[in-house]
N, C-alpha and C positions, 0 to 999 in steps of 0.2 A: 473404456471401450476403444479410444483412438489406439490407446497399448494394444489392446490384441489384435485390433486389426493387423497395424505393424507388424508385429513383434510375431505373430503366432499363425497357424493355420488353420485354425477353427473355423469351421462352416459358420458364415453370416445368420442360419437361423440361432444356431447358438450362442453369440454373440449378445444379437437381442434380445433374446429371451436372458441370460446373466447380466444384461443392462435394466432389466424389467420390463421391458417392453414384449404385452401379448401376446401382441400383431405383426408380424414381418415387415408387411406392406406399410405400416403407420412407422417401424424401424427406419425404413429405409428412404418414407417422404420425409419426417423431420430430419433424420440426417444430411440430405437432398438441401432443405430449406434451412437448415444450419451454417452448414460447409459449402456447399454449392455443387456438388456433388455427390454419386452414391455413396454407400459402404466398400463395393466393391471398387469401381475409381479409384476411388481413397486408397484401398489398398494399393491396388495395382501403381501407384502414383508415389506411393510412400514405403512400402515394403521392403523390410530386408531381407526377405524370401526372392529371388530373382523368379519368371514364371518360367514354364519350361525350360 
């Protein structure tokens, strides 16, 4: 999961759902209360994708 966040540009829904995770919203609290931050953070903070 951290990989694709990094590494890839896959929409967050899809992400969670090939991590096995249902729910988006339950994706994105335990990520939140794992990391300390969201998926997207994450990315945006870690990425080798520059944003615009």
């Amino acid at each position: 999961m951290l990989h694709s966040l990094r590494n890839t540009d896959l929409p967050l829904l899809q992400i969670s759902e090939e991590s096995g995770y249902e729910s988006h919203s339950y994706f994105i609290r335990r990520f939140r209360k794992i990391r300390g931050c969201t998926p997207g953070q994450y990315r945006n903070r870690e990425s080798r994708f520059p944003s615009g």
